[in-house]
Structures are given as structure tokens and as C-alpha cells.
C-alpha positions in Angstrom: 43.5 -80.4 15.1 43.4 -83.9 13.5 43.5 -83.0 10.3 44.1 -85.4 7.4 45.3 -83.7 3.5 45.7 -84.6 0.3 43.4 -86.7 -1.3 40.6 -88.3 1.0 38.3 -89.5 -1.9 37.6 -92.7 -2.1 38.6 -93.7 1.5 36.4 -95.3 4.6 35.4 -93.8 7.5 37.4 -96.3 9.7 40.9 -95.6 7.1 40.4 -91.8 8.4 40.7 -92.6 11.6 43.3 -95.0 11.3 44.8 -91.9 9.5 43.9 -89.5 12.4 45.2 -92.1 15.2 49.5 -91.3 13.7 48.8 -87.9 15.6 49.1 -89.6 18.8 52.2 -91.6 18.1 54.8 -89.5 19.8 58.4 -90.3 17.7 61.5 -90.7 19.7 63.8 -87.3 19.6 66.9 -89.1 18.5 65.3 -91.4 15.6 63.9 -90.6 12.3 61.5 -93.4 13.5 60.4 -96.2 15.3 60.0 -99.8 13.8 56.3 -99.9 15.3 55.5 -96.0 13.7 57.1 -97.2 10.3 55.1 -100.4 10.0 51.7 -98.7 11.0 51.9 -96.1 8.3 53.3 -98.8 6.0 49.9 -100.9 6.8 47.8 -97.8 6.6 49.4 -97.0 3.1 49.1 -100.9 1.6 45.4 -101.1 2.9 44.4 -97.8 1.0 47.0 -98.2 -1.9 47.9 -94.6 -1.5 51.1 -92.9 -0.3 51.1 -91.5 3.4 53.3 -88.8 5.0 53.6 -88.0 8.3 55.1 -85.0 9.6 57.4 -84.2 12.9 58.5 -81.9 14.5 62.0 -81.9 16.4 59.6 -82.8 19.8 59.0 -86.0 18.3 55.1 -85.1 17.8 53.4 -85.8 14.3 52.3 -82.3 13.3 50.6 -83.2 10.0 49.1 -86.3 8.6 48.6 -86.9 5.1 47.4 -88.9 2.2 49.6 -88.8 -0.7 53.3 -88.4 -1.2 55.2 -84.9 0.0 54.7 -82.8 -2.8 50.7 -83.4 -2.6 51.1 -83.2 1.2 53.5 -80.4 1.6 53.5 -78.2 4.6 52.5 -74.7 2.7 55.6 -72.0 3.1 54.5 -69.6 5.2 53.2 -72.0 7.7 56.5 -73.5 8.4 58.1 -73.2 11.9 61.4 -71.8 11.1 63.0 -70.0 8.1 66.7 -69.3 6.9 69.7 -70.6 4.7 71.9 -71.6 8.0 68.5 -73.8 9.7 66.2 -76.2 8.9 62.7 -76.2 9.3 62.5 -78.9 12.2 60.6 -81.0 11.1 61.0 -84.5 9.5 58.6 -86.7 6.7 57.9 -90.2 6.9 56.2 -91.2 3.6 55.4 -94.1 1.9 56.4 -95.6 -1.5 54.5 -98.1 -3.5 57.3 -99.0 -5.7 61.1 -100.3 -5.0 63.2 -97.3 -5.5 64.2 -93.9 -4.4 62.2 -91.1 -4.0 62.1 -89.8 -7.5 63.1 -85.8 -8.1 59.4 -83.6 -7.0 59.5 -85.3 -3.6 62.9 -84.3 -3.0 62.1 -81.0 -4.3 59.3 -81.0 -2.1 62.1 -81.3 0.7 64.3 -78.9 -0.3 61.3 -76.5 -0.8 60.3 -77.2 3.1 64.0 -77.6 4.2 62.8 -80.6 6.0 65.5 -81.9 8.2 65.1 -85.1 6.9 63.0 -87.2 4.3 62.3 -91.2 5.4 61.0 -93.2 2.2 59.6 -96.6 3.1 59.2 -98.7 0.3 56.0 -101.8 0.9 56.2 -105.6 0.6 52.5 -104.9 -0.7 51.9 -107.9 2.1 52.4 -108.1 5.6 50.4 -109.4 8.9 48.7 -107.7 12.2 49.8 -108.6 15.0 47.6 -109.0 18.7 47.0 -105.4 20.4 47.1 -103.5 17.0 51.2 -103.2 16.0 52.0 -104.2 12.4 54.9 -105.9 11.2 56.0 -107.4 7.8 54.9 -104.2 5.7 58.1 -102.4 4.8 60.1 -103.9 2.5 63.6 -101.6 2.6 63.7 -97.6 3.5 65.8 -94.5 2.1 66.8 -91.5 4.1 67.1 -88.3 2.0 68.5 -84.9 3.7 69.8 -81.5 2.4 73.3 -81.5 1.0 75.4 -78.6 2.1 77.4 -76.9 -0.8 81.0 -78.9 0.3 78.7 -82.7 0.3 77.1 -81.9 -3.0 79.7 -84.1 -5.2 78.6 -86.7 -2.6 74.7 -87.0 -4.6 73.9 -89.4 -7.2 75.6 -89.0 -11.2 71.7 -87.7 -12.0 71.3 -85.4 -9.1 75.3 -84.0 -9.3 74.7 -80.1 -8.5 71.3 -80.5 -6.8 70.3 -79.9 -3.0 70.1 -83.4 -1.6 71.9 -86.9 -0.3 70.7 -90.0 -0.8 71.3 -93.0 1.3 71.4 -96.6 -0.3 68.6 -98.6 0.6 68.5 -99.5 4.2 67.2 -102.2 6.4 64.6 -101.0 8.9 66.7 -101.9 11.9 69.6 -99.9 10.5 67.4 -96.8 9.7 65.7 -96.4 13.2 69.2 -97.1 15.1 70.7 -93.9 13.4 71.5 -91.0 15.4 69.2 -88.9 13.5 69.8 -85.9 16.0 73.3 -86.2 15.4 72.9 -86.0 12.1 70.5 -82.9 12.0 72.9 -80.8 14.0 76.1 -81.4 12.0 73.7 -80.2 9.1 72.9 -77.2 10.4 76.5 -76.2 11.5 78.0 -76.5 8.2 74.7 -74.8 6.8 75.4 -71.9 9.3 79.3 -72.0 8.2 78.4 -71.3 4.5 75.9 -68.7 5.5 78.3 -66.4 7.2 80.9 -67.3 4.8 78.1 -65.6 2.3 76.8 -63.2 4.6 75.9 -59.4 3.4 75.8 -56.6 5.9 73.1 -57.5 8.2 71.6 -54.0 7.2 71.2 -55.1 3.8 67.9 -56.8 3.2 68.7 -60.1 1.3 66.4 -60.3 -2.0 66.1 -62.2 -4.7 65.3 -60.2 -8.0 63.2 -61.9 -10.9 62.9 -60.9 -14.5 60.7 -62.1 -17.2 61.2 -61.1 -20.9 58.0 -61.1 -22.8 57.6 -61.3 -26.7 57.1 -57.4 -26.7 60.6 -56.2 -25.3 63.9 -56.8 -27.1 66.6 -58.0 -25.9 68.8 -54.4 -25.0 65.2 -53.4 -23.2 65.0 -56.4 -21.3 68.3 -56.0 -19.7 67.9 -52.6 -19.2 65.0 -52.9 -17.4 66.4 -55.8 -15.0 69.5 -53.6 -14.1 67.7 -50.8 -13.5 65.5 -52.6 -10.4 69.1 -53.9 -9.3 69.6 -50.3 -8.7 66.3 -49.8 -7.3 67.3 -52.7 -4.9 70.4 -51.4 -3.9 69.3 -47.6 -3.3 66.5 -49.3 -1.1 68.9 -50.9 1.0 68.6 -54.2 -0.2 71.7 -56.8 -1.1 70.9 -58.5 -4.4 71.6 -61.9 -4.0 70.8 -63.8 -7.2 68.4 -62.9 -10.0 66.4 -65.5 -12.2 64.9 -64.7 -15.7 62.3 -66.0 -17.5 61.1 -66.0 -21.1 57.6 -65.9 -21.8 55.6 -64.9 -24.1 52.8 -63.2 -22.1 53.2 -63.5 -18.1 50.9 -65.7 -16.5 47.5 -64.6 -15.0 48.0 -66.1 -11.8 51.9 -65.6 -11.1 53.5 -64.0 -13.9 55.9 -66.8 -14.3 55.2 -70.5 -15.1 55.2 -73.0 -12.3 58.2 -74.2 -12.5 59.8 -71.5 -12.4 58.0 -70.3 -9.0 59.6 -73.3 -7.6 63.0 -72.4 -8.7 62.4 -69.0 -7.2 61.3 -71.3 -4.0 64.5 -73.1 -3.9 66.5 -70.4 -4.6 65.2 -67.9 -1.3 65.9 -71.4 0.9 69.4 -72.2 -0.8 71.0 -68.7 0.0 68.5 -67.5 2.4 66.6 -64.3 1.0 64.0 -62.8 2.8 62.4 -61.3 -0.1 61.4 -61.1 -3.6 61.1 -58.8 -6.3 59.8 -58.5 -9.9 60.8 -56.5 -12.4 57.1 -55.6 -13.5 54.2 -54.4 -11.7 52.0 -57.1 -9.8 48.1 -57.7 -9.2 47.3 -58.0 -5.7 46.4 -61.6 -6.7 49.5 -62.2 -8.4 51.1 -61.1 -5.4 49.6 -63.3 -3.2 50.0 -67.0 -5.0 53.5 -65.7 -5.2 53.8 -64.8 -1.4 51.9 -68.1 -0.4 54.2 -70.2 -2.9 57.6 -68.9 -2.3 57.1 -68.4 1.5 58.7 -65.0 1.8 57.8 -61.3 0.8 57.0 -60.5 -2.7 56.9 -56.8 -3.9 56.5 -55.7 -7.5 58.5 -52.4 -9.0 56.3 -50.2 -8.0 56.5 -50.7 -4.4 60.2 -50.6 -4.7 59.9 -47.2 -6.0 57.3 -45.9 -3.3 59.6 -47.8 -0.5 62.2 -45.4 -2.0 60.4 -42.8 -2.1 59.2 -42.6 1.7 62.7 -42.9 2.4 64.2 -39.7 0.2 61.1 -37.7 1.1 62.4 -34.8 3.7 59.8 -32.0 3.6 56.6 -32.3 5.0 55.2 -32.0 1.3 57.1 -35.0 0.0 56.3 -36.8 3.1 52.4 -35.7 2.3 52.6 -37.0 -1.7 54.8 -40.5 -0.6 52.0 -41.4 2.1 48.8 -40.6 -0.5 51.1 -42.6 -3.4 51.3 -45.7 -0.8 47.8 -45.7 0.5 46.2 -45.8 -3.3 48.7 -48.7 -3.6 48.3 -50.7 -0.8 44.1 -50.3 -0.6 43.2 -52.9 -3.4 45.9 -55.4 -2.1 43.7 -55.7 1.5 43.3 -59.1 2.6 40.7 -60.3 4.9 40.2 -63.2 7.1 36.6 -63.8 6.5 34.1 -63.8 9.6 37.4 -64.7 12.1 37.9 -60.9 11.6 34.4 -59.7 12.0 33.4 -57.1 14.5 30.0 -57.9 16.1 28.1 -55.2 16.9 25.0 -54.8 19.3 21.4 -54.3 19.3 19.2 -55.2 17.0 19.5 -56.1 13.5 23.5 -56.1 14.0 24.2 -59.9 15.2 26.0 -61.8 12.6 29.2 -62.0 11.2 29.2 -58.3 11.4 31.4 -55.8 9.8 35.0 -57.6 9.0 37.9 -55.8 10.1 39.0 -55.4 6.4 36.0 -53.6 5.6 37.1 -51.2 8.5 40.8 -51.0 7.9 39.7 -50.3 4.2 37.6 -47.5 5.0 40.0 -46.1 7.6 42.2 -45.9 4.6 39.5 -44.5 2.6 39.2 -41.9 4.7 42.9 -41.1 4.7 43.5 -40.8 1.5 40.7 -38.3 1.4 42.0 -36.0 3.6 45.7 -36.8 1.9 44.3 -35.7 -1.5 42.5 -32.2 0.2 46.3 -31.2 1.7 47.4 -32.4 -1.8 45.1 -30.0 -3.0 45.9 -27.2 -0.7 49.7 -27.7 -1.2 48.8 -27.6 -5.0 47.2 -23.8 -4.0 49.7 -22.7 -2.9 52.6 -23.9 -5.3 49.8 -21.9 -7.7 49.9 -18.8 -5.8 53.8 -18.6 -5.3 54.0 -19.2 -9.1 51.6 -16.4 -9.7 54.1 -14.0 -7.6 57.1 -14.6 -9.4 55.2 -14.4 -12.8 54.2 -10.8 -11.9 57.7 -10.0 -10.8 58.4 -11.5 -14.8 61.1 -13.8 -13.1 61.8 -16.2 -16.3 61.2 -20.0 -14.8 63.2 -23.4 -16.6 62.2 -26.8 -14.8 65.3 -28.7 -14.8 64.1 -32.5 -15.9 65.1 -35.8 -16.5 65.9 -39.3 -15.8 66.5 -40.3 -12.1 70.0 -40.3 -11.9 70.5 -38.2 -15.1 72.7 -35.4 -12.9 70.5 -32.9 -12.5 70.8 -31.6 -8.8 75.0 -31.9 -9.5 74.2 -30.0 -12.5 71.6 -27.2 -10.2 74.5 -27.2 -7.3 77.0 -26.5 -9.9 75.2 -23.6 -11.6 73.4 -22.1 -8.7 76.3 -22.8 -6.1 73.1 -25.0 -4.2 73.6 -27.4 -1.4 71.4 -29.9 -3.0 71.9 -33.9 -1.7 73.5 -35.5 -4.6 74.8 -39.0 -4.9 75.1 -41.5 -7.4 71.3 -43.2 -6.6 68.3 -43.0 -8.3 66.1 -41.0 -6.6 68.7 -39.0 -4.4 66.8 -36.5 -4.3 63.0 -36.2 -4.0 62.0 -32.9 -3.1 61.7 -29.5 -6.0 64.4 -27.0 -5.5 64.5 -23.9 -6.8 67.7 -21.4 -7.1 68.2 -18.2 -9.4 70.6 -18.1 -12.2 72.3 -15.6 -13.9 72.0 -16.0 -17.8 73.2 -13.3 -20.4 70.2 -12.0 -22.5 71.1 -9.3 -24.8 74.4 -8.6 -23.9 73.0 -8.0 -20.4 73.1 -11.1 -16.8 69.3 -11.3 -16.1 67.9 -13.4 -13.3 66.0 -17.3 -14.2 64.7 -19.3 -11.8 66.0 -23.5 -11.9 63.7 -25.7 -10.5 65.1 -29.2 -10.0 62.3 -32.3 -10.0 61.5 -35.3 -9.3 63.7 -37.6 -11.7 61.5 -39.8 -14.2 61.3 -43.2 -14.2 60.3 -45.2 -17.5 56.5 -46.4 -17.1 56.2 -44.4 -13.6 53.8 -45.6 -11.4 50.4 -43.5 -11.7 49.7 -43.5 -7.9 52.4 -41.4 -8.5 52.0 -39.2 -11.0 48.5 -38.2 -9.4 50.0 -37.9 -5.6 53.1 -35.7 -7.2 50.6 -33.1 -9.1 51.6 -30.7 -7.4 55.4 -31.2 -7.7 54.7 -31.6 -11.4 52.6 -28.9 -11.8 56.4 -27.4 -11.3 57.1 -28.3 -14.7 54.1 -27.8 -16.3 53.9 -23.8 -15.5 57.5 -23.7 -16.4 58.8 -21.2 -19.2 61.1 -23.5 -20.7 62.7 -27.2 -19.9 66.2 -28.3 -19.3 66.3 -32.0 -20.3 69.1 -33.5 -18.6 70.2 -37.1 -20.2 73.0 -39.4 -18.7 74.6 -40.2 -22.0 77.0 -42.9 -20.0 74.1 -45.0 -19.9 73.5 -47.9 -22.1 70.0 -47.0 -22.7 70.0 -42.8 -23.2 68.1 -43.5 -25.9 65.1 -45.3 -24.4 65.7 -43.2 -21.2 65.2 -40.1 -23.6 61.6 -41.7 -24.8 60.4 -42.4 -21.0 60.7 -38.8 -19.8 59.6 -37.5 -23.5 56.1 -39.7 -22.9 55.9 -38.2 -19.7 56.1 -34.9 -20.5 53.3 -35.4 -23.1 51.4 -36.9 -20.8 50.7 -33.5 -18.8 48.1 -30.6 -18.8 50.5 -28.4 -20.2 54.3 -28.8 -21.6 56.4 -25.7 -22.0 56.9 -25.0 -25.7 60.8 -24.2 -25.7 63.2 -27.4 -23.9 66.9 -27.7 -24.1 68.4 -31.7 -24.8 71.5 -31.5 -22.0 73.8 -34.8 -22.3 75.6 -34.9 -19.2 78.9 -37.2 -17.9 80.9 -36.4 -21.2 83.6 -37.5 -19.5 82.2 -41.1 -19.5 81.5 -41.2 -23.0 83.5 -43.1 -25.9 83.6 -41.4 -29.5 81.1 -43.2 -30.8 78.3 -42.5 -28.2 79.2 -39.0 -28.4 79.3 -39.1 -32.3 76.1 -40.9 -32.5 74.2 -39.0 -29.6 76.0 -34.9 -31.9 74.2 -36.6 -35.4 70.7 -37.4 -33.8 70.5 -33.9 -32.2 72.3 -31.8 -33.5 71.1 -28.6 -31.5 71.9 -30.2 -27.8 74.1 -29.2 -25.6 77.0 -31.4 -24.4 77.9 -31.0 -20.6 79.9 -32.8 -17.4 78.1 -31.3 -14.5 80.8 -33.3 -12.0 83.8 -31.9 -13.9 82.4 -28.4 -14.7 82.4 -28.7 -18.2 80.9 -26.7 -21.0 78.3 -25.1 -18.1 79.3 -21.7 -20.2 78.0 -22.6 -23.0 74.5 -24.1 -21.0 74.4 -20.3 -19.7 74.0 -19.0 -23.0 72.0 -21.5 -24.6 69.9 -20.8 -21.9 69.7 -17.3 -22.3 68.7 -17.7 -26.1 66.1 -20.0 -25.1 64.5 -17.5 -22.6 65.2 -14.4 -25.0 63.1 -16.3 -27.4 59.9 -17.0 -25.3 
């Protein structure tokens, strides 16, 4: 299609097609350009007094005609041919210049942000003449020929670009610039690109993902961090390989991509430079939000809370946790639908239904619909029967303690340990996903009577509430509980805060158990002053390592008090 972007306004009906004529002016494989294709779009840019570009592909065919220089013109991200750190995109730009000098620093951005194999700056002569059967000649007054730097070439770029992505030639002739081998030079590009790509290279299980952090005027400094290493983890127990992360201070995020523009394009750069297939924030997303992202960046973008729910589906084992992950994703994903207007309608027949129809969104949002309906019934059924096995042990008067905390707090090392359970434990948050429960023998009165130890979910700080409501009835676990273990990893550098998320949580339930029990697990990691600090702010905890077996004694018996007491 002959399509002409950028800015049309202004411009004659017989300049447009002058504009839409480039498409048929098949380039050379070899060359950046020819002498004839340079001076046309040279003539076309000094009648109009605009910048042109002109786009090709590796074929030699103009792909994409447009008025203004590349960053107004650029091809958008995820419409690009190719993707990847060790290729190029394939395709070249011939643009236009109206003043003497190189291309200036947002059209070689522009470059870098396409990975163009090649940028071809021809500055005018603001004169020239036609010549009989329509070539022009006389137009362009010198050129430049800009490409991708590779990390070895970068000293190679000018004293103002030092450290940036690109080479710049000196200005060239137009016979010298259309006698390079530009083929030559494209491949020897791409094979020192590919040689610092493997050099680099991750697993090729690992997902390659670029994490991004903004710090708003409400979180300090300590909570800021915090929060960033934690979705590192989250990255890492998801499979991913964390390539670079980018912060941000703002002091609200922006309404239509959290982070200023500028910044979106450093994001850009960065997926292209070390070749990241996808992105994630360290704060929940709109579905717009999402989107500009996703259509600026040109790969993936996910927000924490899909992290978390991608995480989730992969720790869920029992057809329960399977149930809760799937209802969680659906609620997520059904406001972040997007249609394709009527090219995705569904005519129907008869009567009353021509038109545009029903759009397949609207069907693929009420299939959903309907899923989640039935999701939330089993929920409800599951939640039933939870109920009625509860009721059973409360008439057989079997004490119950839910055994809670922060993910990755120790708790199922700490239920394997007591109980002599098999439970999956590993150093990951969200190891395990699915409520276990295993007796316990406690000393009550001088006498061992039986508890039960339920181990849950582990808490997250500001957990997703598709999640809360699809885990209800894991939850309810610890809402019909007689008592609470709260287990907290006092190695981490944020206990504290970590202590405050799965407090608020807990308040936020139907019910919370009167009587709970502050464990501080992995003594062993602890200096003296942690411990010091953590024995003055609560006094009446108890101080454990679960992995080394120690003081898990005492936890029996401060156990038993606490269920004597009930």
C-alpha cells in the first residue's frame, strides 16, 4: 500500500504522488543508494522544504515513504521485520537534511531504536535542475552514512557521542557513498553483533528481561530498593535472566506510561542493545499503560502482578491451586482485551444481523466471562468443602495453628522440620503454593496433645486482589484457624516492612485468630544488632533457625501455651 507518513499538511496533490512514485524505485542490493534515487528524493525534499525518508528493505524495495525526518517517520516497533541484539532489522533510511551537518542525536536515536542497518543523510544545495525523462541532478550537496557501533568500534564515534550506539562517517561525495559495498558492510555488522551476543548469552531457558523501577515521592529510599530486588527475585523464580534494570524518579508515575518519555526510549535502546525480549515494572500496570509501553518499546511488557500469577500457575500442583491460579489470571487478563475493530467482526445472518456484527473481542470477552463464572462456582464448592472438613476436626476438638508469613520467610522448612513433612522447599518465593497440613505434638499441661499445622500461601506486600478473592478458600485456612504462627525471615533487609505487609493482610480478613506467635527464623544469618534490635521490639517472640534445627523446643512449648490459653 502506498502509503505516505508524517506530516502531509500543507502539501499538493501532485507532491503526494511524487511522494508515492519512490515506492517503485527498486534500490540496488549492494548500495545504500543510487545517484538517480538520492537526487529524486533530494528534489522531492527541496520542492516541499520538508525532510523525506525512505525506507528499504535488504531486497532493495522502498517499504515506507515518508515526510519528515526518521524520528517523525519511524517504522513503529512491533512492526519491524526482525528483532534481536546479534541482527539488524534489514532495513535501510534514506532521509533528507536541510542544513549542512550531521544528523543530529533523535535521528540517530531513531536508528538505534529501529536497529536500522544503515542511516544515509543527504544534505541539499537548496538548488538544482531536472533533467529530460524526469531524473534529477544537482540537488544533493554532500551525504553522511550513520550505522550501529558494535561494543569493540564504540571509541571509534565522535568526542560528543563517546559511549553511544553509532558511527559516523565524514561527509561524503555522492559518488563515493553509492560505490560502497554497503552489503559488505551490513554483514561484518552483524557478525561482530552475533560475537558479543553469545559472549553475553544467558541460558537459552532463561527468558532475557529487562526490569524497570520508578521511585515515587511516597516511598523512601530503603522501600524503594526493597521493592526493586524483590521483582528481581520474582524474575528469577519465573525463569527469567535479569539483564539490566533502569530506575526512575518521579514524583507521580505518568498516566499514559508510568515513566517520562525519555525514559521509554532508554528502556527502547536498552531491549535492542543487549537483546531482551521482555519487560517488567516494578508496579502494577493499566491495560493502557500497558499497551503505549508494549507499542513503544517493541517487546512484551508485564507489570508485578502478572509476574506473580505467571509464578503462580507454575508452583500450583493440585487441582485446587490449578482451579484458584486460572480464576486469578482470567479476572486479570479480561479488562486488558484488545480488539481490532470491525476487521474482527463476526457477521451473522438473516435479518437485522448485517453489519459489522459482533467483534471477536466481544466474543472472546464473554467466553471469558463465562469462565470465570463457572471458575468462581468450583471456587465456591472447593470453599464447601474446606468448610465441612474444618467442621470435622473441630468436633473431634483437634487444636488448629495456620502457619503464616512472608513468601520465602521458611515456613514449609520450618512445617517439614516439626511435622517430619515432605513439603517442596527451596530458597524461591513462592516454592510452595498449595496449604498443607500435618499434626504436631505440643506439651499442654505436662501432657503431648495433638495440633494441627497448616502451612499457606506466603504473603506478598500489596498482593494482588485477583488473588486474594481466587485464594478464599486457601485463606479461609487461616481465618478459621485457632491460633497463628507468624513466621518472619529476620536475614532480610526489610523484616520490618515485610512484618507490616502480612500484618495488613491479616486485618484485611473476615476473621483473624485472636492468639499469633512472632517466629524470627534464619538466626543463623543474623548479626548482633539485627537480633538485638528485632529481642527489644518484641520482646515475647520466639527466635528460631528452621534449616539448622534450632530453638524448635522451645516453639513446641510456646505453642502449647498459646493453645492452652485459647
Amino acid at each position: 500500500m502506498e502509503q505516505i507518513h508524517g506530516n502531509l499538511k500543507g502539501l499538493k496533490s501532485s507532491q503526494i504522488k511524487q511522494l508515492k512514485k519512490l515506492y517503485h524505485q527498486n534500490q540496488p542490493r549492494d548500495l545504500a543508494t543510487t545517484p538517480e534515487f538520492a537526487q529524486r528524493i533530494a528534489a522531492i525534499s527541496t520542492e516541499i522544504n520538508q525532510a523525506v525518508s525512505a525506507y528499504i528493505n535488504r531486497r532493495g524495495q522502498v517499504i515506507r515513504v515518508g515526510v519528515g525526518n526518521p524520528r517523525q517517520t519511524q517504522i513503529p516497533p512491533l512492526e519491524l521485520p526482525r528483532y534481536g541484539a546479534k541482527r539488524l532489522s534489514g532495513i535501510r533510511c534514506v532521509t533528507t537534511a536541510l542544513k549542512s551537518e550531521p544528523p543530529n542525536k533523535p535521528t540517530l536515536t531513531a536508528m538505534v531504536l529501529q536497529r536500522l542497518d544503515a542511516l544515509v543523510t543527504l544534505t541539499l544545495t537548496g538548488s538544482g535542475f531536472q533533467r529530460r525523462g524526469g531524473g534529477a541532478t544537482g540537488y544533493v550537496e554532500s551525504a553522511y552514512l550513520a550505522h550501529l557501533a558494535p561494543e569493540f568500534d564504540r571509541a571509534a564515534a565522535t568526542e560528543n557521542d563517546e559511549g553511544m550506539y553509532w558511527t559516523i562517517s565524514p561527509p561524503l561525495s555522492l559518488d563515493i557513498l553509492t560505490k560502497q559495498d554497503f552489503l559488505n558492510l551490513v554483514e561484518g555488522l552483524e557478525e561482530e553483533f552475533e560475537r558479543e551476543y553469545v559472549a553475553q548469552q544467558v541460558d537459552s531457558s532463561h527468558q532475557r528481561v529487562v526490569v524497570v523501577g520508578l521511585m515515587t515521592a511516597d516511598l523512601s529510599l530503603q522501600q524503594f530498593e526493597a521493592g526493586l530486588a524483590e521483582v528481581t527475585r520474582l524474575v528469577d523464580t519465573a525463569g527469567g535472566e535479569v539483564l539490566q534494570t533502569i530506575t526512575q524518579r518521579r514524583s507521580r508515575p505518568h498516566p499514559q506510561t508510568v515513566i517520562g518519555a525519555g525514559k521509554v526510549e532508554e528502556i527502547a535502546i536498552a531491549v535492542q542493545t543487549v537483546g531482551a525480549s521482555l519487560v517488567t515494572f516494578d508496579q502494577d500496570l493499566s491495560p493502557a499503560q500497558a499497551r503505549n509501553l508494549e507499542q513503544q518499546i517493541g517487546v512484551r511488557v508485564i507489570d508485578r502482578t502478572e509476574l506473580i500469577l505467571d509464578i503462580f500457575a507454575q508452583r500450583a500442583r493440585s487441582r485446587a491451586g490449578k482451579l484458584q491460579v486460572e480464576l486469578a489470571q482470567l479476572e486479570y487478563l479480561l479488562p486488558r482485551l484488545v480488539g481490532r475493530g470491525e476487521a474482527m467482526s463476526r457477521l451473522g445472518g438473516g435479518i437485522g444481523t448485517r453489519g459489522p456484527g459482533e467483534t471477536k473481542l466481544e466474543t472472546e470477552r464473554r467466553r471469558i466471562q463465562k469462565r470465570v463464572s463457572r471458575l468462581q462456582q468450583e471456587v465456591n464448592q472447593l470453599q464447601s468443602h474446606r468448610s465441612r472438613m474444618r467442621q470435622q476436626r473441630q468436633k473431634q476438638e483437634v487444636p488448629t495453628v495456620a502457619v503464616v508469613g512472608y513468601t520465602n520467610a521458611g515456613k514449609s522448612t520450618l512445617l517439614n522440620h516439626l511435622t517430619n513433612a515432605d513439603i517442596y522447599a527451596e530458597d524461591q518465593l513462592f516454592a510452595t503454593l498449595d496449604p498443607t497440613t500435618r499434626r504436631l505434638s505440643v506439651p499442654i499441661q505436662e501432657e503431648l496433645q495433638t495440633v494441627l499445622l497448616t502451612d499457606t500461601v506466603g504473603f506478598i506486600r500489596e498482593l494482588p486482589p485477583s488473588l486474594i478473592d481466587a485464594f478464599r478458600a486457601t485463606l479461609e485456612e487461616v481465618s478459621e484457624a485457632d491460633a497463628i504462627l507468624h513466621v518472619v525471615d529476620l536475614s532480610h533487609p526489610a523484616w520490618k516492612s515485610q512484618i507490616q505487609s502480612v500484618s495488613q493482610i491479616l486485618e484485611e480478613m473476615p476473621i483473624t485468630p485472636p492468639d499469633s506467635l512472632l517466629v524470627f527464623n534464619k538466626l543463623d544469618q543474623v548479626d548482633n544488632e539485627t537480633l538485638t534490635e528485632a529481642k527489644d521490639s518484641f520482646p515475647s517472640a520466639v527466635f528460631i533457625s528452621a534449616q539448622k534445627r534450632l530453638g524448635l523446643e522451645t516453639l513446641r512449648e510456646k505453642i502449647g501455651k498459646m493453645i492452652e490459653n485459647i
